[in-house]
N, CA, C and O atoms as a MOPAC input file, in Angstrom:
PM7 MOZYME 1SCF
protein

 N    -38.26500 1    30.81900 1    57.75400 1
 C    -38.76100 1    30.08000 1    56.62200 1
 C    -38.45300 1    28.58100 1    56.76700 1
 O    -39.15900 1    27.77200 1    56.16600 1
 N    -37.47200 1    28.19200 1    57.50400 1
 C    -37.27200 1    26.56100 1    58.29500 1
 C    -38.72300 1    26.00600 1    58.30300 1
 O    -39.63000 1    26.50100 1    58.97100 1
 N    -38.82100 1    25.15400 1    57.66200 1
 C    -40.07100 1    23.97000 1    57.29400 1
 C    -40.94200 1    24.76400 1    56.19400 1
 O    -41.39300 1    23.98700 1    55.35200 1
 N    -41.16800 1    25.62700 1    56.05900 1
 C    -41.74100 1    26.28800 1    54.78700 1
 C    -41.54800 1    25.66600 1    53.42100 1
 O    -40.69700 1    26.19700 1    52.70800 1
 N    -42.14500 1    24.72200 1    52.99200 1
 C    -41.48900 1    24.08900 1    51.60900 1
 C    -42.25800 1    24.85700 1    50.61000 1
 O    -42.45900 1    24.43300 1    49.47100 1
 N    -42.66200 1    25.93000 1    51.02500 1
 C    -42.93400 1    27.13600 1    49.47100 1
 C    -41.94800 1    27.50700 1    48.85600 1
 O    -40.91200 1    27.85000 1    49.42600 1
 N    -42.14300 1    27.49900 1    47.29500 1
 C    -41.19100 1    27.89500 1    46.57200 1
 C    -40.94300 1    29.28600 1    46.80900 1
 O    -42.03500 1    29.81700 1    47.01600 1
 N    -39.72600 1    30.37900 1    46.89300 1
 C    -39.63200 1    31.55200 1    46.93000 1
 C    -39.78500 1    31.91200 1    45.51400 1
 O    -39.73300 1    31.30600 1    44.44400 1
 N    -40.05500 1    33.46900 1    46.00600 1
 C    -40.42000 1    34.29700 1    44.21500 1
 C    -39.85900 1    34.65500 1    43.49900 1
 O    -40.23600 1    35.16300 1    42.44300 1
 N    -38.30800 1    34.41100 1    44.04900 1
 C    -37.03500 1    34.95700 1    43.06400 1
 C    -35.95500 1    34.02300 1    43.93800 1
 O    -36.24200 1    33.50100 1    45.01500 1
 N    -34.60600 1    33.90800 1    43.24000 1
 C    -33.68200 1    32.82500 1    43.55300 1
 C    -32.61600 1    33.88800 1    42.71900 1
 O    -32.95800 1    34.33000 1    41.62300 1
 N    -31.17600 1    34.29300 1    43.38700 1
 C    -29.82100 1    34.46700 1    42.84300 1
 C    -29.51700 1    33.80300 1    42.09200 1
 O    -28.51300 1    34.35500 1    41.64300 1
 N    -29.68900 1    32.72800 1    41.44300 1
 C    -29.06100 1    31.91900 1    40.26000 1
 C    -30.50300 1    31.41100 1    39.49100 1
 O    -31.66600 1    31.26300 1    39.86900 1
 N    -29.79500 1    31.23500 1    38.24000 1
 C    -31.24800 1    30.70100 1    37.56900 1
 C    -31.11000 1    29.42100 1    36.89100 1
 O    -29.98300 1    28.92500 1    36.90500 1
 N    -32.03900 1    28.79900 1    36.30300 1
 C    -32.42800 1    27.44500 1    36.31600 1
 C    -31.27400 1    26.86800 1    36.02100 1
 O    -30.64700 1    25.94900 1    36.54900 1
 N    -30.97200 1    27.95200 1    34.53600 1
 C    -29.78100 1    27.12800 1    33.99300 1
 C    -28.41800 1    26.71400 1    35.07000 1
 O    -27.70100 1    25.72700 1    34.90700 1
 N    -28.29000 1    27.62400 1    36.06800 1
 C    -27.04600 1    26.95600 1    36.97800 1
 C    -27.50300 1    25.98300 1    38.03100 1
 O    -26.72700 1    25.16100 1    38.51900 1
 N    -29.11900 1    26.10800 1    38.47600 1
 C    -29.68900 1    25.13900 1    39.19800 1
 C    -29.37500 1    23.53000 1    38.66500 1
 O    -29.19100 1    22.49300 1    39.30400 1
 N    -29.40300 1    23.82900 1    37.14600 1
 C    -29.35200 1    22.22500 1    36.50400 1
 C    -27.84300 1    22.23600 1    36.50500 1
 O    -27.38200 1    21.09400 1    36.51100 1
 N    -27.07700 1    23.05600 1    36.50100 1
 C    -25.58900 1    22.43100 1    36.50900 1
 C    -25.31400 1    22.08800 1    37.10500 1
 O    -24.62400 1    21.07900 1    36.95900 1
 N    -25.67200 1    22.74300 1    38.68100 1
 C    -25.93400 1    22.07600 1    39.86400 1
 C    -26.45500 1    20.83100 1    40.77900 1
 O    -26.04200 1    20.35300 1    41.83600 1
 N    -27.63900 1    20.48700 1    39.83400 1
 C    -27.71300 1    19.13200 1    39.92700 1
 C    -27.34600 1    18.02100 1    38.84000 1
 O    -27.80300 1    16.87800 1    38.85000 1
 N    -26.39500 1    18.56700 1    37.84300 1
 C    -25.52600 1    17.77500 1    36.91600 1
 C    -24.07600 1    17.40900 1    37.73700 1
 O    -23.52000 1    16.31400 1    37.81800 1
 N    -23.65200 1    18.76000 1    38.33700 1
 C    -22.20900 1    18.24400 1    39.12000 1
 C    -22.45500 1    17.44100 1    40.54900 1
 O    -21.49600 1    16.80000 1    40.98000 1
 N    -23.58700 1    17.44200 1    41.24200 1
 C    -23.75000 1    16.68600 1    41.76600 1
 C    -23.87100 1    15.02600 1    41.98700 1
 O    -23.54600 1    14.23100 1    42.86900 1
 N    -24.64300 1    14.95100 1    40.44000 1
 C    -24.90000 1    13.53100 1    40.19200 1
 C    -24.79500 1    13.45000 1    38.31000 1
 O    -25.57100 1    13.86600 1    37.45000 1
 N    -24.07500 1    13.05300 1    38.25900 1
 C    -23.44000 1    12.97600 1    36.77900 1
 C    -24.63200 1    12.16300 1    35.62900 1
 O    -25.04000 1    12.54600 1    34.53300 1
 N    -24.85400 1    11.28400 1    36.18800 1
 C    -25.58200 1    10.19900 1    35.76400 1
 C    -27.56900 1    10.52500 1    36.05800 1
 O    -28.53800 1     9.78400 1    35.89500 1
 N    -27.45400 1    11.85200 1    36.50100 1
 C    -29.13000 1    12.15600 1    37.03200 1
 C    -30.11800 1    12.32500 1    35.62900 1
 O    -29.71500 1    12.69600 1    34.52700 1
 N    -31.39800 1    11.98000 1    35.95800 1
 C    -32.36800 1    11.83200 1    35.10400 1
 C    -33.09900 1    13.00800 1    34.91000 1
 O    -33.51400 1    13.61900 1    35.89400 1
 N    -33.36900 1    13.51000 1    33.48800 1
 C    -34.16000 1    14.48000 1    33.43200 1
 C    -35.59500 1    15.13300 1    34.29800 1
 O    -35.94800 1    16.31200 1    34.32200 1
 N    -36.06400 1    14.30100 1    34.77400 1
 C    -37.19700 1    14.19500 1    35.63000 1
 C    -36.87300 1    14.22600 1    36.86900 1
 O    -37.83900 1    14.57000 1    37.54800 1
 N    -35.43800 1    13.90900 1    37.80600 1
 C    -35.10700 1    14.00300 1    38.88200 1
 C    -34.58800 1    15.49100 1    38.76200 1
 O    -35.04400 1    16.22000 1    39.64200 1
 N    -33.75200 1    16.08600 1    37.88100 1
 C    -33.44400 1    17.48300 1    37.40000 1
 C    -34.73500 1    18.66800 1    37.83500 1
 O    -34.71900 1    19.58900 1    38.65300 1
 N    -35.91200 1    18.13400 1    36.81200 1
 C    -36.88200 1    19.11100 1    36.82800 1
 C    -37.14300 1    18.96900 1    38.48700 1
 O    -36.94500 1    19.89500 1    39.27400 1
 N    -37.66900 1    17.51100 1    38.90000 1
 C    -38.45500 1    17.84100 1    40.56600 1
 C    -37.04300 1    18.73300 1    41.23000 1
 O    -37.14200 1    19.73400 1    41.93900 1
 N    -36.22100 1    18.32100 1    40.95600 1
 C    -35.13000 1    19.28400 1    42.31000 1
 C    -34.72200 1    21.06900 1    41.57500 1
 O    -34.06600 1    21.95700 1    42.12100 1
 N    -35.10600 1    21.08000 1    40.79200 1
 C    -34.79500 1    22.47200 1    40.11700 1
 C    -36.60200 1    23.37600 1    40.44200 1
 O    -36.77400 1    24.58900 1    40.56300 1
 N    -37.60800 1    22.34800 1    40.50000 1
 C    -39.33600 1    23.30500 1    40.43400 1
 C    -39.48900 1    22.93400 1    39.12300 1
 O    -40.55800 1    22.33000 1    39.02300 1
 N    -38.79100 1    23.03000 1    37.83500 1
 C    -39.28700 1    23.44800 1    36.35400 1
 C    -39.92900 1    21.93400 1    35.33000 1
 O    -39.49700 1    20.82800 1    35.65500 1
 N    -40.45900 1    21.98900 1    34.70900 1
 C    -41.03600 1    20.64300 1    34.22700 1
 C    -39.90800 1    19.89800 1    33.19700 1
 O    -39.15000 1    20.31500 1    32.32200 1
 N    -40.19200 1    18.65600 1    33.74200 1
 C    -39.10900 1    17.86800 1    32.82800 1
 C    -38.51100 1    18.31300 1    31.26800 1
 O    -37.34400 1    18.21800 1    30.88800 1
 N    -39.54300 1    18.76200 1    30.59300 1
 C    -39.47800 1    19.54100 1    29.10600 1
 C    -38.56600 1    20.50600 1    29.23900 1
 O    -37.70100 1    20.53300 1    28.36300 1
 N    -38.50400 1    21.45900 1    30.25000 1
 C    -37.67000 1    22.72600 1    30.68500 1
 C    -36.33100 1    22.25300 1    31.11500 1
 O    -35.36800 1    22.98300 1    30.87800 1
 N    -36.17100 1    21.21200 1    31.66900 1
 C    -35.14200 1    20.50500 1    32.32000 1
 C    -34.22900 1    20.04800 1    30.63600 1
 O    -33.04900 1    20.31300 1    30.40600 1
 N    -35.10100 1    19.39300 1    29.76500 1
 C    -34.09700 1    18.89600 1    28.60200 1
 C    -33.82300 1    20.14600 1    28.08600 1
 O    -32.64300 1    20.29300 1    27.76400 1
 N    -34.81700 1    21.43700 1    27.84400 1
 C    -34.32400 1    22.31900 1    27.19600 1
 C    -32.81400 1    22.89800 1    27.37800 1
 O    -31.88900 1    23.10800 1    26.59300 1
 N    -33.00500 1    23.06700 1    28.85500 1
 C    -32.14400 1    23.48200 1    29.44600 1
 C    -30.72900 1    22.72000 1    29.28700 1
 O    -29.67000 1    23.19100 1    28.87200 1
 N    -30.96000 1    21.62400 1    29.65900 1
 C    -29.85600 1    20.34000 1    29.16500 1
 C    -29.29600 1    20.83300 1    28.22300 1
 O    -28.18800 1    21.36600 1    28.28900 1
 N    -30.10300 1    20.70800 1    27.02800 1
 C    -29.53000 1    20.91900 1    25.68200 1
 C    -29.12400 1    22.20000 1    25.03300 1
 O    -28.54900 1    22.28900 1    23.94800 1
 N    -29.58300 1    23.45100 1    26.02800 1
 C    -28.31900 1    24.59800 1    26.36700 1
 C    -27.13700 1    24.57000 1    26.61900 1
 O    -26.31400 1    25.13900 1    25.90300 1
 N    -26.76100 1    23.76800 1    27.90200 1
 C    -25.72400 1    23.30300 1    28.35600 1
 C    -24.63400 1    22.61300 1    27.68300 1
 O    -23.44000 1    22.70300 1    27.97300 1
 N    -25.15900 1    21.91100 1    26.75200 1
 C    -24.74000 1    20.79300 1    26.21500 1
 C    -24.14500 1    21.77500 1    24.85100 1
 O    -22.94200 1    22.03400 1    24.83800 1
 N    -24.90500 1    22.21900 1    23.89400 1
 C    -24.69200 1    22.73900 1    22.84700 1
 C    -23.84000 1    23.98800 1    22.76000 1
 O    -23.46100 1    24.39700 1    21.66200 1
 N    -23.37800 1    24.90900 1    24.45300 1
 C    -22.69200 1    25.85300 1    24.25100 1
 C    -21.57100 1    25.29000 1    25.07300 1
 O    -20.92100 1    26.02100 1    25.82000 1
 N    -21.35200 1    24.13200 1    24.96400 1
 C    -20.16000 1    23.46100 1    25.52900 1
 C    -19.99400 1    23.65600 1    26.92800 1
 O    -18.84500 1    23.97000 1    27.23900 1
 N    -20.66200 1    23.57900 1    27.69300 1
 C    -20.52100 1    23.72600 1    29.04700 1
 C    -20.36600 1    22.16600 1    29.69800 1
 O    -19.60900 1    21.88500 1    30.62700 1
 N    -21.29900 1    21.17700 1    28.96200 1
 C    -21.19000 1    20.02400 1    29.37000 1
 C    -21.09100 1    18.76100 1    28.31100 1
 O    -21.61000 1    19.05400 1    27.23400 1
 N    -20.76300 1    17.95600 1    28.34300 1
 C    -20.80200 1    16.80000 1    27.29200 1
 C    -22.17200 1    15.85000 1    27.86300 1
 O    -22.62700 1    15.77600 1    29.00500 1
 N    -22.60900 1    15.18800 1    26.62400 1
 C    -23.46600 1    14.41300 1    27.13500 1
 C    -23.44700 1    12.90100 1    26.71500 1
 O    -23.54800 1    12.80900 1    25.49200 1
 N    -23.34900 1    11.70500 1    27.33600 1
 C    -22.51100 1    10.54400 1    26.42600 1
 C    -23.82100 1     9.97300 1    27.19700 1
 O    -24.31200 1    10.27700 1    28.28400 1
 N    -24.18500 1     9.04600 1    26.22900 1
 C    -25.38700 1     7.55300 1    26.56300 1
 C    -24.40400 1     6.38500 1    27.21700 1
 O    -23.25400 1     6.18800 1    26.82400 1
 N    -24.87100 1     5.85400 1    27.98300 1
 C    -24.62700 1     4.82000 1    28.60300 1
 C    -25.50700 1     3.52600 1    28.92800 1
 O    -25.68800 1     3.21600 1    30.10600 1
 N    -25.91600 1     2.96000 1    28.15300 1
 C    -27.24600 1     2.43100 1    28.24100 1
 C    -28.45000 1     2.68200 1    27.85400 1
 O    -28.84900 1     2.40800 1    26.72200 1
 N    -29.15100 1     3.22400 1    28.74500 1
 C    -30.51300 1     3.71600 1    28.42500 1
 C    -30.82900 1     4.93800 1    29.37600 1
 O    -31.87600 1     5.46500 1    29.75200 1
 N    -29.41400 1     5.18100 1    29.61900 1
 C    -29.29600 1     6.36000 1    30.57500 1
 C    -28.11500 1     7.45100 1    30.02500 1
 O    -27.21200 1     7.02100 1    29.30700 1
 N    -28.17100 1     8.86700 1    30.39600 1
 C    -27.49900 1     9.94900 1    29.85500 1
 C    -26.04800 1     9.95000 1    31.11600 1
 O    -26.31900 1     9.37500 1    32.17000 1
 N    -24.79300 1    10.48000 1    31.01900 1
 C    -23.71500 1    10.38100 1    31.63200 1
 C    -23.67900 1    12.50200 1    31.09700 1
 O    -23.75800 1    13.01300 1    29.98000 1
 N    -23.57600 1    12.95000 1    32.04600 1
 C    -22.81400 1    14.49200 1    32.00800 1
 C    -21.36100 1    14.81700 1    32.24500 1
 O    -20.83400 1    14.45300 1    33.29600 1
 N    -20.77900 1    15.38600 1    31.46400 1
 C    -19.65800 1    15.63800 1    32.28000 1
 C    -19.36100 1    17.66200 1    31.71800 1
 O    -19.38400 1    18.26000 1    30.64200 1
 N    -19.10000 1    18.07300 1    33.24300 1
 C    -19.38400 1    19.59500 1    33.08500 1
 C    -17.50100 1    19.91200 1    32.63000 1
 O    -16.55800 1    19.21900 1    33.01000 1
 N    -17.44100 1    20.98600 1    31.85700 1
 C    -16.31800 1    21.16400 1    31.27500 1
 C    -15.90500 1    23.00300 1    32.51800 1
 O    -16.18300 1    24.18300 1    32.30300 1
 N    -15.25300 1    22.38800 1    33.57500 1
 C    -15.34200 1    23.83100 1    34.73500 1
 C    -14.21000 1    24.89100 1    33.90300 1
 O    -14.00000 1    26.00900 1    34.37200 1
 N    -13.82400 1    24.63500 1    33.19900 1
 C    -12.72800 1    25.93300 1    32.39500 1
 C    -13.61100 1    27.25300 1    31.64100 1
 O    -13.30300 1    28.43500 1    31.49100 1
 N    -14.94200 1    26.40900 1    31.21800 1
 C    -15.63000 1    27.32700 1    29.94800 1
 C    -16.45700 1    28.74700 1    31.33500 1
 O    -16.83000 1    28.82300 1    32.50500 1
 N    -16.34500 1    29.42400 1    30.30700 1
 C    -15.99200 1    30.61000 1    31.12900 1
 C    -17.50000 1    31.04300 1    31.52800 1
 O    -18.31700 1    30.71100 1    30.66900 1
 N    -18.17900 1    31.88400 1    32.93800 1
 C    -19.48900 1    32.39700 1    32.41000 1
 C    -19.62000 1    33.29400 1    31.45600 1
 O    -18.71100 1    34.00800 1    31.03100 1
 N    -21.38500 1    33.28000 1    30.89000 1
 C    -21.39500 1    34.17000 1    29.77600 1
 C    -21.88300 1    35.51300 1    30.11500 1
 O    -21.71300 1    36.19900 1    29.10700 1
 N    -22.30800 1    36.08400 1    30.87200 1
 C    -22.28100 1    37.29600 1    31.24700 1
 C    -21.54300 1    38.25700 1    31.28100 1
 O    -20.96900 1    38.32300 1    32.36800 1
 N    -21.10800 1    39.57000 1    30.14200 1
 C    -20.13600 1    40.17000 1    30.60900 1
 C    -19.37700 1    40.43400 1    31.75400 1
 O    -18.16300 1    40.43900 1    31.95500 1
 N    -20.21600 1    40.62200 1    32.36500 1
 C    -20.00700 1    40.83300 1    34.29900 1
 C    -19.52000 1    39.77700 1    34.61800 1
 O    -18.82500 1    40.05700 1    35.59400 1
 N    -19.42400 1    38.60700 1    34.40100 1
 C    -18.77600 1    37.22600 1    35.06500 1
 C    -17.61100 1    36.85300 1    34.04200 1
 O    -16.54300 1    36.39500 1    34.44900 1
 N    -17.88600 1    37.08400 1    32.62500 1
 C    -17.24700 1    35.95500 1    31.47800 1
 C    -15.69300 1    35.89100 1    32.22400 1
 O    -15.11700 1    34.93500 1    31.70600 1
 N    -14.96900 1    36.41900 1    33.04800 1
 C    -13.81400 1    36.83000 1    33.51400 1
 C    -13.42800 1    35.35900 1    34.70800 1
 O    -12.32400 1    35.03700 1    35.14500 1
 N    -14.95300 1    34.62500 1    35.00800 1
 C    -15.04500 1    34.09100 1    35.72200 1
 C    -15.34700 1    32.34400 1    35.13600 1
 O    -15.76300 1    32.48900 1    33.98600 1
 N    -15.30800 1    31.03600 1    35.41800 1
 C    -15.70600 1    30.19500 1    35.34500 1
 C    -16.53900 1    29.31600 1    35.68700 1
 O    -16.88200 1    29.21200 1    36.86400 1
 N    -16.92100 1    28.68300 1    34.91700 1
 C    -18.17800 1    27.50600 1    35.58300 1
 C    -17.72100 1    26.67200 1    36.77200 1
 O    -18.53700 1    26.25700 1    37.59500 1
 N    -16.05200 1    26.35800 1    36.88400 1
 C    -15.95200 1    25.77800 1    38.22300 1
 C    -15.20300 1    26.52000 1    39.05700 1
 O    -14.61000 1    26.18900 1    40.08300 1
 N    -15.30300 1    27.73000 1    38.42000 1
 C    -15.31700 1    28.85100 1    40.05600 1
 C    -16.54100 1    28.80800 1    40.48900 1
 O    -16.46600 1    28.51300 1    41.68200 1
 N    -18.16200 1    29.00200 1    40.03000 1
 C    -18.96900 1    28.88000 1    40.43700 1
 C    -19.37400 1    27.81200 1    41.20100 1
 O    -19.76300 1    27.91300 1    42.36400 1
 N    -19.24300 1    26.19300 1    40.20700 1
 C    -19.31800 1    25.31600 1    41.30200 1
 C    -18.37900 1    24.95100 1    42.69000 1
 O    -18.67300 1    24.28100 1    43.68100 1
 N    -17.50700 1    25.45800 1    42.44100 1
 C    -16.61000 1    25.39900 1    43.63800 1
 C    -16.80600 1    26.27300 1    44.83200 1
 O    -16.40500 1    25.99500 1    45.96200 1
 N    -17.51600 1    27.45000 1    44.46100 1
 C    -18.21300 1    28.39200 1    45.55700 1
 C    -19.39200 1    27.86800 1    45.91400 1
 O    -19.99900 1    28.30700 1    46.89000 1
 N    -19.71100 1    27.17800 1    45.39800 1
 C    -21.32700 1    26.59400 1    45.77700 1
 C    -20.89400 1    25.35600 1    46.53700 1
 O    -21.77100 1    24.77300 1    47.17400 1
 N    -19.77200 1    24.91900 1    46.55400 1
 C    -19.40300 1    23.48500 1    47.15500 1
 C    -19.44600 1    22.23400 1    46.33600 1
 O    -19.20000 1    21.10100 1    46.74800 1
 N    -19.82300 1    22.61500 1    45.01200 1
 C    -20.27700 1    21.21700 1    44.07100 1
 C    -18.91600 1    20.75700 1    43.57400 1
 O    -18.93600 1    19.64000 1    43.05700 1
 N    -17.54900 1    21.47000 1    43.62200 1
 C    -16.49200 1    21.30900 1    43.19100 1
 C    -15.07500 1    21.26500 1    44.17600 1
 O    -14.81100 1    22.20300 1    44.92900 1
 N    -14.41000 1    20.33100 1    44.08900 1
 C    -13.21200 1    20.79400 1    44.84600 1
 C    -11.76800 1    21.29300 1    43.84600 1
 O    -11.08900 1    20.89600 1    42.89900 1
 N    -11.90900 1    22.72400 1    45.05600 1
 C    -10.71300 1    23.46100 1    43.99800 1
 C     -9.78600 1    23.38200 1    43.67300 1
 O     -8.91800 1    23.10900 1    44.50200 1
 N     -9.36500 1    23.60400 1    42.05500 1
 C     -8.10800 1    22.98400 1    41.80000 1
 C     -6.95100 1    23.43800 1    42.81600 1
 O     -6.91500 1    24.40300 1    43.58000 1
 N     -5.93700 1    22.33000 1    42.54800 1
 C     -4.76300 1    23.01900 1    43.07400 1
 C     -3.53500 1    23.11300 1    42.39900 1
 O     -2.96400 1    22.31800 1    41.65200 1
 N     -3.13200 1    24.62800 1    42.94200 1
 C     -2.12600 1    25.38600 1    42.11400 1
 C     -0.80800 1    24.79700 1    42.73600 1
 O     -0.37200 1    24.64100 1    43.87600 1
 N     -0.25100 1    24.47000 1    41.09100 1
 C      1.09800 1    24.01800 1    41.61800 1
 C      2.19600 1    24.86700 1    42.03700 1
 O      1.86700 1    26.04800 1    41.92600 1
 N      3.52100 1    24.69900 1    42.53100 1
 C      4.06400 1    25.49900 1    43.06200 1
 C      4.94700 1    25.67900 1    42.15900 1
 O      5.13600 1    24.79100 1    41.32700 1
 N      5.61400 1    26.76700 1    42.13400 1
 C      6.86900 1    27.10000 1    40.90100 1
 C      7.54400 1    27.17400 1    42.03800 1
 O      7.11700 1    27.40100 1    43.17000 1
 N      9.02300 1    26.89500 1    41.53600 1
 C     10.13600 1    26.95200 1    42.56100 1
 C     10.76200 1    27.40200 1    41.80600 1
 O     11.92300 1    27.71300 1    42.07000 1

């Protein structure tokens, strides 16, 4: 599939972690740069945003005339099957995060 720039028909993660994904990447990214790198239309991209945003996964602060993200990696996933798990365990398996480090008890 190397040079194939067709979209595939199914993807392991879905939009909503695609956009977290390109939120922890670039903090400061534009709704419209979101949608082209996610496939979904800019409209889908704020929806989505404002998922994120409203179940506390991310904060969203203005800076100008531009939006600032900041992802909160403690809040847990919501899937029964995951909730056990976190948003920056996920980004940290994906590489978007570097993992905390555990201090040492002596």
């Amino acid at each position: 599939m190397a040079g194939d720039s067709k979209k595939p028909g199914w993807t392991f993660l879905t939009n909503h972690s695609h956009v977290l994904v390109c939120i922890a990447d670039e903090p400061d990214i534009r709704g419209r740069d979101i949608a082209e790198r996610v496939g979904i239309t800019e409209r889908a991209a704020q929806a989505i945003v404002a998922d994120l945003v409203e179940a506390g996964y991310v904060t969203r602060t203005r800076h100008g005339r531009r939006n600032h993200y900041q992802i909160h990696p403690d809040a847990p996933l919501r899937h029964p099957l995951e909730d056990s798990h976190t948003i920056g365990e996920l980004l940290t398996t994906l590489g978007r995060l570097t993992p905390k480090r555990r201090s040492r008890t002596t």
